[in-house]
PDB file as gemmi writes it, atoms N, CA and C in Angstrom:
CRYST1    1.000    1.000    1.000  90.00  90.00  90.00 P 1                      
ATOM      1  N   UNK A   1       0.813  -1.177   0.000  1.00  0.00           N  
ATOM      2  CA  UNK A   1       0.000   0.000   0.000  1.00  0.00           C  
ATOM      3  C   UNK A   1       0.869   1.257   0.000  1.00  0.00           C  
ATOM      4  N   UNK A   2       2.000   1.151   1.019  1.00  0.00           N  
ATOM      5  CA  UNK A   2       2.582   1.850   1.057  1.00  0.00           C  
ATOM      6  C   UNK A   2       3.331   2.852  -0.329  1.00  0.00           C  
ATOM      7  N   UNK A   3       3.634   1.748  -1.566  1.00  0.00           N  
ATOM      8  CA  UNK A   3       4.682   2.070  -2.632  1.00  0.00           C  
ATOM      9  C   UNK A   3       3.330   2.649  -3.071  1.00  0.00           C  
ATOM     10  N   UNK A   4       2.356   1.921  -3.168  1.00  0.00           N  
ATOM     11  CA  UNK A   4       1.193   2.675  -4.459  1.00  0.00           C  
ATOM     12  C   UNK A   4       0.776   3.834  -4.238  1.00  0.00           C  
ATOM     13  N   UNK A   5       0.700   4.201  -2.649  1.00  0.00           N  
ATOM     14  CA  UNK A   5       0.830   5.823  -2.338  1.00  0.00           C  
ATOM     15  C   UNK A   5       2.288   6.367  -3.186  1.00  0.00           C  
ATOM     16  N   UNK A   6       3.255   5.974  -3.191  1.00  0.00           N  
ATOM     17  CA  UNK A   6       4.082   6.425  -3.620  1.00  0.00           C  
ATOM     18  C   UNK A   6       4.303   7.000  -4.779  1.00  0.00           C  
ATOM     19  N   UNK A   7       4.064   5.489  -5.570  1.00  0.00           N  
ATOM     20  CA  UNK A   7       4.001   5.944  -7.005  1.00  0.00           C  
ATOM     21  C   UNK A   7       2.912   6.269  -8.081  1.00  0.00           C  
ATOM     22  N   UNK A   8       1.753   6.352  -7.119  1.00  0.00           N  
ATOM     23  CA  UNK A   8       0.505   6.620  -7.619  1.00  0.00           C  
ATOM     24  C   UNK A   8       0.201   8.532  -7.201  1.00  0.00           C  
ATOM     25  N   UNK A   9      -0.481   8.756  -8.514  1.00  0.00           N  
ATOM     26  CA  UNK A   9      -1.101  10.305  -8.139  1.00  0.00           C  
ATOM     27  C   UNK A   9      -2.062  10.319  -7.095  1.00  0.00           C  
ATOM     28  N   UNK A  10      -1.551  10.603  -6.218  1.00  0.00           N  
ATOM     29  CA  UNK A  10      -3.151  11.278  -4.896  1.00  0.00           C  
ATOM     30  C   UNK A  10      -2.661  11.949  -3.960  1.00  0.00           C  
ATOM     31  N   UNK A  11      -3.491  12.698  -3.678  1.00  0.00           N  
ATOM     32  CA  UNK A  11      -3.727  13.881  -3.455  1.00  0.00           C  
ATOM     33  C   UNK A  11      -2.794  13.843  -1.392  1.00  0.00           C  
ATOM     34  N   UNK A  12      -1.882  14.558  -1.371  1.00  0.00           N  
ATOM     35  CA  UNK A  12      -1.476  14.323  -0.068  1.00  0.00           C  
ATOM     36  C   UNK A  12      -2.232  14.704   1.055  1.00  0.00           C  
ATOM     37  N   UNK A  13      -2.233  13.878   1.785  1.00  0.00           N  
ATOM     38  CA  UNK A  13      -3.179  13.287   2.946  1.00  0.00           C  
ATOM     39  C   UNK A  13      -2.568  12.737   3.935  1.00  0.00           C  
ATOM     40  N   UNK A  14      -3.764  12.355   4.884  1.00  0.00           N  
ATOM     41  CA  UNK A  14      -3.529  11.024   6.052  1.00  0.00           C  
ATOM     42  C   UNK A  14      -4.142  10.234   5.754  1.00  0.00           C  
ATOM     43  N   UNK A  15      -3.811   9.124   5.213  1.00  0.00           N  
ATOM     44  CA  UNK A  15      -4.297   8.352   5.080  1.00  0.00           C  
ATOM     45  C   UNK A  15      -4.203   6.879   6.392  1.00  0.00           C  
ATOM     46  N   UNK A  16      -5.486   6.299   6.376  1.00  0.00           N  
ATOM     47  CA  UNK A  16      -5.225   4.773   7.731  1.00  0.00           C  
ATOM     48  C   UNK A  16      -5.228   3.429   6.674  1.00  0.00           C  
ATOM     49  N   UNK A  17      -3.960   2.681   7.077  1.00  0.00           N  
ATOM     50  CA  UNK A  17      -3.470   1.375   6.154  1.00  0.00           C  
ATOM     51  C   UNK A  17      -4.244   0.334   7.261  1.00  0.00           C  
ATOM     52  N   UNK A  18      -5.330  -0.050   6.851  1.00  0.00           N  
ATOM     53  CA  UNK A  18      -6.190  -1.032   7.900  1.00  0.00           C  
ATOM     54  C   UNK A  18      -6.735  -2.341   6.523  1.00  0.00           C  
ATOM     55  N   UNK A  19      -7.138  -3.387   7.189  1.00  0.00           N  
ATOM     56  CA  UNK A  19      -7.137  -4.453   6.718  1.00  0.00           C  
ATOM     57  C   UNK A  19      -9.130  -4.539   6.603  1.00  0.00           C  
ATOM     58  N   UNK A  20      -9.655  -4.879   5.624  1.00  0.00           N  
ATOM     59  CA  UNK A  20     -10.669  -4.603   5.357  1.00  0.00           C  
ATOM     60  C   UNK A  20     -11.535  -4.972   6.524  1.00  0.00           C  
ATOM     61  N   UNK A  21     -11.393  -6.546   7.065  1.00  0.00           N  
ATOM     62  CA  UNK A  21     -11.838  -6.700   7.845  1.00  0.00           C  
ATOM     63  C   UNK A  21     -11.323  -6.383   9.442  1.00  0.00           C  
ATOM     64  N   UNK A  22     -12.100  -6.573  10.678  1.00  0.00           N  
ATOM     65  CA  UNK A  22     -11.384  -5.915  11.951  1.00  0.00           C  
ATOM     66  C   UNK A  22     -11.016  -7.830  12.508  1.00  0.00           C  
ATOM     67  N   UNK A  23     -10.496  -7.817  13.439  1.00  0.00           N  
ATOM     68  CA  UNK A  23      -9.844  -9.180  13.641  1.00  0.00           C  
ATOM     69  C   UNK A  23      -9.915  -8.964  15.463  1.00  0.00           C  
ATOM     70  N   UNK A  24     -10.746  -9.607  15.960  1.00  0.00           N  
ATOM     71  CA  UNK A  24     -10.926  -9.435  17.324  1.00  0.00           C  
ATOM     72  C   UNK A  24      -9.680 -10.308  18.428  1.00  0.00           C  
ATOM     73  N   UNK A  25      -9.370  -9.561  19.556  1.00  0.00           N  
ATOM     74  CA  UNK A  25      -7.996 -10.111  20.225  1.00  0.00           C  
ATOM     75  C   UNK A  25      -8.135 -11.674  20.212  1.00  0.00           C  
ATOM     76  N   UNK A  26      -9.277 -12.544  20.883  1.00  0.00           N  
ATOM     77  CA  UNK A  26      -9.455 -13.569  21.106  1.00  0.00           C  
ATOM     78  C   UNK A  26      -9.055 -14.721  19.871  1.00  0.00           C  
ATOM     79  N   UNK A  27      -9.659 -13.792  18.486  1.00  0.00           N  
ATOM     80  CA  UNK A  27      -9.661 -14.598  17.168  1.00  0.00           C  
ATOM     81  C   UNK A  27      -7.944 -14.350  16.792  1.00  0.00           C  
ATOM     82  N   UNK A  28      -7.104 -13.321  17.250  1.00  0.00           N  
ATOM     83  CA  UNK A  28      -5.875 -13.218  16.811  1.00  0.00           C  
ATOM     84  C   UNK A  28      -4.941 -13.981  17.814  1.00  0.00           C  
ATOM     85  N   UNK A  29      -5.356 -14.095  19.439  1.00  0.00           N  
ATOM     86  CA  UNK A  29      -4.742 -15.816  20.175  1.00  0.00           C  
ATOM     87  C   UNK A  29      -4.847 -16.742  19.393  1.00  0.00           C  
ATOM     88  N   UNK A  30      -6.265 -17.100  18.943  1.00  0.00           N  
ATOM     89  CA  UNK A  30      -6.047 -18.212  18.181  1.00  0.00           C  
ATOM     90  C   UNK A  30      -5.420 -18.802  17.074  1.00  0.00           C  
ATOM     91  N   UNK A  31      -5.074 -17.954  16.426  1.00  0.00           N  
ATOM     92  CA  UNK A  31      -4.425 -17.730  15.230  1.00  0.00           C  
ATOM     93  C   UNK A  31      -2.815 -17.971  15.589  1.00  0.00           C  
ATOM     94  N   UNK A  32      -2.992 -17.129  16.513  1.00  0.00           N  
ATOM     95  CA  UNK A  32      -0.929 -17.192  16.464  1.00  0.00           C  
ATOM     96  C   UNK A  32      -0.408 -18.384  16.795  1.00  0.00           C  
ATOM     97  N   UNK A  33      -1.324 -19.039  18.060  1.00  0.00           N  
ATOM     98  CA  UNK A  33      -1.332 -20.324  18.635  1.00  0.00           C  
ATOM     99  C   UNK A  33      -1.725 -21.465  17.436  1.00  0.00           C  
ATOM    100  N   UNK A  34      -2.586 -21.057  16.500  1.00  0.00           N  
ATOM    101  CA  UNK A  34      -2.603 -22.414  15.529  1.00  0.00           C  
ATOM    102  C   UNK A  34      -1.436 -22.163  14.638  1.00  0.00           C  
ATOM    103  N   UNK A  35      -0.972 -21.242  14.240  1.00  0.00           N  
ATOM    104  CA  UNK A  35      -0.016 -20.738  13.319  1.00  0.00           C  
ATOM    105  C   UNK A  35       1.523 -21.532  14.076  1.00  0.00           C  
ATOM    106  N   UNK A  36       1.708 -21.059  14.824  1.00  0.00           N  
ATOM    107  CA  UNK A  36       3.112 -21.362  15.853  1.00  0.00           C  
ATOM    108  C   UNK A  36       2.643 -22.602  16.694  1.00  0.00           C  
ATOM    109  N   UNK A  37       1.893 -23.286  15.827  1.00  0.00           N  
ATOM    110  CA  UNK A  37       1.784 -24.768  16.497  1.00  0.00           C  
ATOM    111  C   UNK A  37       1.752 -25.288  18.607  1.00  0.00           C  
ATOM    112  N   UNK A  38       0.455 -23.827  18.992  1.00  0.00           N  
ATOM    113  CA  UNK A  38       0.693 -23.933  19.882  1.00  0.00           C  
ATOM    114  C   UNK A  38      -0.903 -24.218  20.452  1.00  0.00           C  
ATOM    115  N   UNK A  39      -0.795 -24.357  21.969  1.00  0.00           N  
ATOM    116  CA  UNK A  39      -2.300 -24.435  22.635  1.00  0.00           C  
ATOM    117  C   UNK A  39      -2.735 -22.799  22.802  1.00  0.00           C  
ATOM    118  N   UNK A  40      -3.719 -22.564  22.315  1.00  0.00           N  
ATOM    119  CA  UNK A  40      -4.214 -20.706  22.733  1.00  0.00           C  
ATOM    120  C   UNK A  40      -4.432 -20.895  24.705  1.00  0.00           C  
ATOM    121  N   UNK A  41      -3.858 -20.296  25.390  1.00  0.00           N  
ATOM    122  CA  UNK A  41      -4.372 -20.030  26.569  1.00  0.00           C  
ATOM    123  C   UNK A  41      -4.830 -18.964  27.454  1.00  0.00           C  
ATOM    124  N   UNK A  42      -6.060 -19.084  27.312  1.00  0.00           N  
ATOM    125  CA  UNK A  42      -7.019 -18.031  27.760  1.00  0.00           C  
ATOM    126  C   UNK A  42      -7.597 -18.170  28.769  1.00  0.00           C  
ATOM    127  N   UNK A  43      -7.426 -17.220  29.904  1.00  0.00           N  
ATOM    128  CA  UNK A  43      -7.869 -17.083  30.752  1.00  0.00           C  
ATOM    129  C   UNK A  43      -8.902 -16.617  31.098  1.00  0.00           C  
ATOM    130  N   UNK A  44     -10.163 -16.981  31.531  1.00  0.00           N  
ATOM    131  CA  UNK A  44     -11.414 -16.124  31.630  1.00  0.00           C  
ATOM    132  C   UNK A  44     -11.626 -15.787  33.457  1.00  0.00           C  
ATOM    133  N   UNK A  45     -11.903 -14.722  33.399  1.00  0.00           N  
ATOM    134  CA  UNK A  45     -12.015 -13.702  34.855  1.00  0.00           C  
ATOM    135  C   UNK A  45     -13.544 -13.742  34.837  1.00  0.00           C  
ATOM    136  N   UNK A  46     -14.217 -13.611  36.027  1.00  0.00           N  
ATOM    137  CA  UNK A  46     -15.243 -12.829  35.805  1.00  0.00           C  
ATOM    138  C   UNK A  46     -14.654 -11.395  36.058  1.00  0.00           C  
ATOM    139  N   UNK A  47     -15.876 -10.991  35.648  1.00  0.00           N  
ATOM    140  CA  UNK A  47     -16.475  -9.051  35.257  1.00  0.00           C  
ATOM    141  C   UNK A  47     -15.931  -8.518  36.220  1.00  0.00           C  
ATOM    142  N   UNK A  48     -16.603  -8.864  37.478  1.00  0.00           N  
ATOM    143  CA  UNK A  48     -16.848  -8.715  38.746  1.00  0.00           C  
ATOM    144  C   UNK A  48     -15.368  -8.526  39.528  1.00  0.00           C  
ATOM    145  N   UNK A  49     -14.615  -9.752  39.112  1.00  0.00           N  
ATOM    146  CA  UNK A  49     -13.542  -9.506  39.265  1.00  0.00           C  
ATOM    147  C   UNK A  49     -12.586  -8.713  39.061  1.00  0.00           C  
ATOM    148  N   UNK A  50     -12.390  -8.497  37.958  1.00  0.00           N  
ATOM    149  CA  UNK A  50     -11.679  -7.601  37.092  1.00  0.00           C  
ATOM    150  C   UNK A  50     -12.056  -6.187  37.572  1.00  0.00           C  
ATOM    151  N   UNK A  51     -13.164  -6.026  37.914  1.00  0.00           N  
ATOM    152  CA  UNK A  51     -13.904  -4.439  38.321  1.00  0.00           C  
ATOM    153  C   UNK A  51     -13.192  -4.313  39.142  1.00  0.00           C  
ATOM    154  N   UNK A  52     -13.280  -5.253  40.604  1.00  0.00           N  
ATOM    155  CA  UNK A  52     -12.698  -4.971  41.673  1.00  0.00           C  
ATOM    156  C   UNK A  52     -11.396  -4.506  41.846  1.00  0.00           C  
ATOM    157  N   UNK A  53     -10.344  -5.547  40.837  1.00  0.00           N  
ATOM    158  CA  UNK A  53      -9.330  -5.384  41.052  1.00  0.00           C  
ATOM    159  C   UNK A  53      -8.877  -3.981  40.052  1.00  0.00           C  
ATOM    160  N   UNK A  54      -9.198  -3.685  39.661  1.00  0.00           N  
ATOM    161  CA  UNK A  54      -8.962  -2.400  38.912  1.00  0.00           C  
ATOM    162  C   UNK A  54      -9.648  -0.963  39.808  1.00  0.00           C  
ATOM    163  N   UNK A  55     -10.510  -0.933  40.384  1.00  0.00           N  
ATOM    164  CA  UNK A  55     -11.025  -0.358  41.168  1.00  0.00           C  
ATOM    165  C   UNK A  55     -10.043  -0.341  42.458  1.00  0.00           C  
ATOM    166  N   UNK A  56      -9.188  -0.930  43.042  1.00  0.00           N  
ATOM    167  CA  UNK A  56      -8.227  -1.106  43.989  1.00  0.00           C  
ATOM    168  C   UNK A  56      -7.160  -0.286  43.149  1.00  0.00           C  
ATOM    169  N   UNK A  57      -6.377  -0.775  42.474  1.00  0.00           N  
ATOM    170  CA  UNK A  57      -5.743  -0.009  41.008  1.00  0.00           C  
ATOM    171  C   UNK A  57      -5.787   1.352  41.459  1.00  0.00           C  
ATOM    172  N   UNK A  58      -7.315   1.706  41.157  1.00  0.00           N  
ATOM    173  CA  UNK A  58      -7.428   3.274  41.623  1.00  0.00           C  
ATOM    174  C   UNK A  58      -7.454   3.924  42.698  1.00  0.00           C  
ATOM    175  N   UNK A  59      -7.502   3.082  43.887  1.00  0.00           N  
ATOM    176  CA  UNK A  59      -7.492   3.834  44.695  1.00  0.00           C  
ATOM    177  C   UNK A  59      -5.698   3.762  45.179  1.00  0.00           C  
ATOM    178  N   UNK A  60      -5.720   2.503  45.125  1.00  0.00           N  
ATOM    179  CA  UNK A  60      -3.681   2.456  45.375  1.00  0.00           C  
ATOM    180  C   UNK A  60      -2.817   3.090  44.547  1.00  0.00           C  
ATOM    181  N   UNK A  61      -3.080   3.621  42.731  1.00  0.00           N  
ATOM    182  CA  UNK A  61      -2.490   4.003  42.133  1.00  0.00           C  
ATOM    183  C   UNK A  61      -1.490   3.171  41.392  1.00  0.00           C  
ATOM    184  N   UNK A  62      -1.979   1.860  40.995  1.00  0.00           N  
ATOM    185  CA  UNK A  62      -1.475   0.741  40.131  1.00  0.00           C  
ATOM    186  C   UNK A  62      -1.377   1.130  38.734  1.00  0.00           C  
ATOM    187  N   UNK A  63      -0.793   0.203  37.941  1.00  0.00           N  
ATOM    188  CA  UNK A  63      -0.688   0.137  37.078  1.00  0.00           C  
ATOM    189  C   UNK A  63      -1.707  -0.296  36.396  1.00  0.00           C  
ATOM    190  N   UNK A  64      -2.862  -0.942  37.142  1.00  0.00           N  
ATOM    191  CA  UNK A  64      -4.346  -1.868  36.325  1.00  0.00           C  
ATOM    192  C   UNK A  64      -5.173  -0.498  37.120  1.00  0.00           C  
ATOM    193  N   UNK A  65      -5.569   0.054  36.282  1.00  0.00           N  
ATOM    194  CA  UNK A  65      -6.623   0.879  36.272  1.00  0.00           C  
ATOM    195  C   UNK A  65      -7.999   0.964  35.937  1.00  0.00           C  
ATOM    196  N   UNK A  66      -8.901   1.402  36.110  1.00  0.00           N  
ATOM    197  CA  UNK A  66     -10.439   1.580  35.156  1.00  0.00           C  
ATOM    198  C   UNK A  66     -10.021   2.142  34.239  1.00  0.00           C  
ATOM    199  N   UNK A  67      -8.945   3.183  34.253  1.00  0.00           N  
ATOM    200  CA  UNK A  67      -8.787   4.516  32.819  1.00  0.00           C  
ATOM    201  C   UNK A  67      -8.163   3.118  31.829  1.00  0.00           C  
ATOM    202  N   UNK A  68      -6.906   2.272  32.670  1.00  0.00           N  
ATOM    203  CA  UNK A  68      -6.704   1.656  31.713  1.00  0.00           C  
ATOM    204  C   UNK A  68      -7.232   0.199  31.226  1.00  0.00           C  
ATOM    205  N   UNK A  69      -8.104  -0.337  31.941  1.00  0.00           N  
ATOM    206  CA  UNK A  69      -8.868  -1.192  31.834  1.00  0.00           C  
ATOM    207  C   UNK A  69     -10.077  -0.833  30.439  1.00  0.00           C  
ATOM    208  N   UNK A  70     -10.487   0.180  30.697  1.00  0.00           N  
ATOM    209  CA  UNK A  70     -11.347   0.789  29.586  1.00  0.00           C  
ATOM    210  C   UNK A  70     -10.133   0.574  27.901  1.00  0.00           C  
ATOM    211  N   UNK A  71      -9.295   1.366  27.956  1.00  0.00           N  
ATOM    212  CA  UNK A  71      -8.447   1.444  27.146  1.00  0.00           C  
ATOM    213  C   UNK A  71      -7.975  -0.198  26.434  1.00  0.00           C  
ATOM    214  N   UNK A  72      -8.123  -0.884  27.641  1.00  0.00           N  
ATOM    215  CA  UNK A  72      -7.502  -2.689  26.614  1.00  0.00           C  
ATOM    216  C   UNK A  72      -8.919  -3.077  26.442  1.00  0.00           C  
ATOM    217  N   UNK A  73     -10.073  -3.141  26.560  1.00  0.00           N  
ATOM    218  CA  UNK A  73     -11.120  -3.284  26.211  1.00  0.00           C  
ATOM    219  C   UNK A  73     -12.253  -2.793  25.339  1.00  0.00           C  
ATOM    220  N   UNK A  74     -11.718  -1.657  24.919  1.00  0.00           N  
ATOM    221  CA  UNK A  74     -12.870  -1.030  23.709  1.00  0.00           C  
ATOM    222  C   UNK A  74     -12.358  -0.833  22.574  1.00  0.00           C  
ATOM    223  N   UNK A  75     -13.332  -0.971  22.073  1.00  0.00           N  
ATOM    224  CA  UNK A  75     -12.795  -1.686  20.369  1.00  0.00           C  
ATOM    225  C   UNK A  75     -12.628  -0.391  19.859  1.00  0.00           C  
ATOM    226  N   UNK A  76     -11.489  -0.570  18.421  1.00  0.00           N  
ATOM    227  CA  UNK A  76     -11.251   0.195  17.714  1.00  0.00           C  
ATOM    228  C   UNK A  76     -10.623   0.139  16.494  1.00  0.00           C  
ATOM    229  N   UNK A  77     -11.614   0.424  15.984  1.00  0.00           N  
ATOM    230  CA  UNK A  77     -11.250  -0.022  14.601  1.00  0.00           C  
ATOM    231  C   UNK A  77     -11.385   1.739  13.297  1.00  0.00           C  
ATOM    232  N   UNK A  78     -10.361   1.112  12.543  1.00  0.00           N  
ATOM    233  CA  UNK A  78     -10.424   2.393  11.648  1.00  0.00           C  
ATOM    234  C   UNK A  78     -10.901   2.149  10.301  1.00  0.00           C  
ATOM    235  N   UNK A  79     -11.000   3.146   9.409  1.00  0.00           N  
ATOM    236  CA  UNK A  79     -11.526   2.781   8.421  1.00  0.00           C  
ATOM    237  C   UNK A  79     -10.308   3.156   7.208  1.00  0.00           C  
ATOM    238  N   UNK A  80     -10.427   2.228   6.002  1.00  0.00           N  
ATOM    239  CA  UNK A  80      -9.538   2.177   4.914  1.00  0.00           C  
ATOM    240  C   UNK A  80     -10.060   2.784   3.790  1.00  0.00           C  
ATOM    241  N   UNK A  81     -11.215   3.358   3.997  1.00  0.00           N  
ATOM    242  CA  UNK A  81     -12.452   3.549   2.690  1.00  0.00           C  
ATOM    243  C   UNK A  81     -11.575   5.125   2.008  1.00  0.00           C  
ATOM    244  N   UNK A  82     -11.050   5.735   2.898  1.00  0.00           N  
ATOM    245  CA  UNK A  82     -10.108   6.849   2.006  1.00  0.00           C  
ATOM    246  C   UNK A  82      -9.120   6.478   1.453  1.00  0.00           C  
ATOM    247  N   UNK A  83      -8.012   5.758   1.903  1.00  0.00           N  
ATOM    248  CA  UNK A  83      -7.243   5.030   1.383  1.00  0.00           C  
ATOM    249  C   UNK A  83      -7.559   4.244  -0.191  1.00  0.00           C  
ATOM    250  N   UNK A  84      -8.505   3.540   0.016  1.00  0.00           N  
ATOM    251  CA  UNK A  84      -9.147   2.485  -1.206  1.00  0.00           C  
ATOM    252  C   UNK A  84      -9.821   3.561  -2.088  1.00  0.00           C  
ATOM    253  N   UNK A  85     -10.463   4.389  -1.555  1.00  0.00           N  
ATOM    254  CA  UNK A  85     -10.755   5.523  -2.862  1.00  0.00           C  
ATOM    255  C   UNK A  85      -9.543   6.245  -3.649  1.00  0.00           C  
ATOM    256  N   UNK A  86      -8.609   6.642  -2.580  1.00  0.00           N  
ATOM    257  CA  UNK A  86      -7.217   7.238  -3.664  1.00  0.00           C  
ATOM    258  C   UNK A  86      -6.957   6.450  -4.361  1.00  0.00           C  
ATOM    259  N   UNK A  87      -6.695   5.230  -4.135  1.00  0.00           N  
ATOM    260  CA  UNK A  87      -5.885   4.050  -4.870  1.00  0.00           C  
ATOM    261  C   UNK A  87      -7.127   3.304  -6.254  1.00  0.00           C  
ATOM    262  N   UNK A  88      -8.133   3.921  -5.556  1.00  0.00           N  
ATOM    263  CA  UNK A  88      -9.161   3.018  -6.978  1.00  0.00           C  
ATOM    264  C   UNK A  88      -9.155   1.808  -6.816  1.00  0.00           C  
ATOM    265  N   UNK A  89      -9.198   1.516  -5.659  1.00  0.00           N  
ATOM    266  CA  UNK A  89      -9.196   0.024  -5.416  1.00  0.00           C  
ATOM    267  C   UNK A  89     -10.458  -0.431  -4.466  1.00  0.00           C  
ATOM    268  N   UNK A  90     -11.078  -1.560  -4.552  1.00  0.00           N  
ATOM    269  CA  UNK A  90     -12.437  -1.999  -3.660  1.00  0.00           C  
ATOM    270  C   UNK A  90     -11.735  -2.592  -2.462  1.00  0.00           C  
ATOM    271  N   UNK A  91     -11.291  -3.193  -2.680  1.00  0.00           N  
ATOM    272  CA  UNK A  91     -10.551  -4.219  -1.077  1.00  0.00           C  
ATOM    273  C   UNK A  91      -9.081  -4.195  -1.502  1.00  0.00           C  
ATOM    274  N   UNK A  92      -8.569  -4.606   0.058  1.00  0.00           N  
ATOM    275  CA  UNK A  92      -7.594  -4.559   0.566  1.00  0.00           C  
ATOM    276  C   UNK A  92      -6.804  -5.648  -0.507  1.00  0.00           C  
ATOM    277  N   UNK A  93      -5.462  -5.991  -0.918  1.00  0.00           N  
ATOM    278  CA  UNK A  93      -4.930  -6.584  -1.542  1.00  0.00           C  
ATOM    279  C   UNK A  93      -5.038  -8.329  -0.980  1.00  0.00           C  
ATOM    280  N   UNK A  94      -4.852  -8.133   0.640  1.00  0.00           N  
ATOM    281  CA  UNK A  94      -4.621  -9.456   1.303  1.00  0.00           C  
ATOM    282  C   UNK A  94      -5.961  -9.518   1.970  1.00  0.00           C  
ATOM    283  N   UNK A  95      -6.499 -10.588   2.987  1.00  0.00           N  
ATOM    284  CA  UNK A  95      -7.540 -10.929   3.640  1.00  0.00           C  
ATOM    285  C   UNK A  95      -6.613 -10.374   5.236  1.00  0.00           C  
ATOM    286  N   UNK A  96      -7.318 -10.144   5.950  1.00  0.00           N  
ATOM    287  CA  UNK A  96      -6.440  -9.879   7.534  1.00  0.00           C  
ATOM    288  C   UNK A  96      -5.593 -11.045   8.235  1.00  0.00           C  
ATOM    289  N   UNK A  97      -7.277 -11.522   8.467  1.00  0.00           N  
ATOM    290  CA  UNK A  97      -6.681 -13.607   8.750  1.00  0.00           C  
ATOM    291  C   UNK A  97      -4.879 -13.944   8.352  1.00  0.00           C  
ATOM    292  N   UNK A  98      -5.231 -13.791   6.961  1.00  0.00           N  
ATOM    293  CA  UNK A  98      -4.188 -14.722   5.573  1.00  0.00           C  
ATOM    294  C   UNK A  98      -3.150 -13.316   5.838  1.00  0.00           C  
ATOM    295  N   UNK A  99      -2.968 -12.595   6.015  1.00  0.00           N  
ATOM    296  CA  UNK A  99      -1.899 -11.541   6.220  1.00  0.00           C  
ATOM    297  C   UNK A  99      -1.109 -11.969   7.384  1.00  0.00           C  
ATOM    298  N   UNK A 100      -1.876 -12.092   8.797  1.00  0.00           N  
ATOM    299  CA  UNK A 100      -1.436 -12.334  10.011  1.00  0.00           C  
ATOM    300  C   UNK A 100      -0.790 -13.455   9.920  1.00  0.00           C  
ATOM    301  N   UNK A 101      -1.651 -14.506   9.289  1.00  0.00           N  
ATOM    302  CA  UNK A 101      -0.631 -15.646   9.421  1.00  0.00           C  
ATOM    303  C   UNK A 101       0.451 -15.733   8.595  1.00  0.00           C  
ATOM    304  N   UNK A 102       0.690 -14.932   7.354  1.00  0.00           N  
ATOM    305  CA  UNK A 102       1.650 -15.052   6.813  1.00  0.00           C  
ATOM    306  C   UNK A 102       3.179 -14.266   7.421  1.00  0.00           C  
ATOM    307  N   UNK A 103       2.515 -13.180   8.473  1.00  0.00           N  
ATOM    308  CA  UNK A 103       3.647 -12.879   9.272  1.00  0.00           C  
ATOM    309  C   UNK A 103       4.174 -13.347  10.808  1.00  0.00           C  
ATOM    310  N   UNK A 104       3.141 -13.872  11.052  1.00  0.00           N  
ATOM    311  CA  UNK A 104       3.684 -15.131  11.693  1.00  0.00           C  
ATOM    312  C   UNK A 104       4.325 -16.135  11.692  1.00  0.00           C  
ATOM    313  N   UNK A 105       4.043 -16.815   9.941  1.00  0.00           N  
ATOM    314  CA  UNK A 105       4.498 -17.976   9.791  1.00  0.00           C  
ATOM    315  C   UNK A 105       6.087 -17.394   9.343  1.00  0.00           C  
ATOM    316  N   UNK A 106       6.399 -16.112   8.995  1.00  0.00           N  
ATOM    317  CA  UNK A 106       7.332 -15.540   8.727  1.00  0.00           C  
ATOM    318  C   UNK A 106       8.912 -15.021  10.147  1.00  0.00           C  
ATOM    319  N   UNK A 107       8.112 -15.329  11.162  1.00  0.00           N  
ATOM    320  CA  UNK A 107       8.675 -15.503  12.516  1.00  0.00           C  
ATOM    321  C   UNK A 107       9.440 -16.683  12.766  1.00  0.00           C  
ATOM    322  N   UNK A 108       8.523 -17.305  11.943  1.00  0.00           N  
ATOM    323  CA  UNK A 108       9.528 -19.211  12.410  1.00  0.00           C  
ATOM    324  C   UNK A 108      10.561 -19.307  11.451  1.00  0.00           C  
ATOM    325  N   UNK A 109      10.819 -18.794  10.699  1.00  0.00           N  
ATOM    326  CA  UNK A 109      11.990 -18.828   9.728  1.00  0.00           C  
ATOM    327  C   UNK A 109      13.543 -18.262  10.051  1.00  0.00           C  
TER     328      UNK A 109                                                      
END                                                                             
């Protein structure tokens, strides 16, 4: 994406290099772990828990916070639709999935 900004006419900008689809944390454990031939291990907390202990966080002045508890938990995703209009292009070149694993599988080498 990068070169076709380059060597393509458009118009200078900011442009966001995002993958058409969004790829959620849980679905990208699994991935790295099937990719790198491993077990995914996930830990599930309750809610309740997690509140508390982040709520302590704030009052002791930890490092696990609500400010930052909020922050690893809300989604965010950007959009490529300016990008793909400069370039005249509908979708992304690669799939997200098939990208990730190809730089993963690019780790074991």
């Amino acid at each position: 994406m990068v070169r076709q900004l380059l060597e393509r006419p458009v118009d200078p900008d900011v442009y966001q290099v995002a993958d058409d689809e969004s790829v959620s944390t849980l679905e990208l454990i699994r991935l790295m772990a099937r990719t790198l031939d491993g077990k995914p291990r996930i830990l599930r907390l309750p809610a309740g828990l997690i509140r508390a202990l982040t709520h302590t966080g704030d009052i002791l002045h930890l490092p696990l916070n609500s400010e930052r508890l909020k922050k690893l938990t809300e989604t965010y995703v950007v959009s490529n639709v300016k990008l793909k209009t400069a370039l005249g292009i509908e979708t992304m070149p690669v799939e997200a999935l098939q990208g990730l694993e190809r730089t993963l599988r690019s780790f074991q080498k």
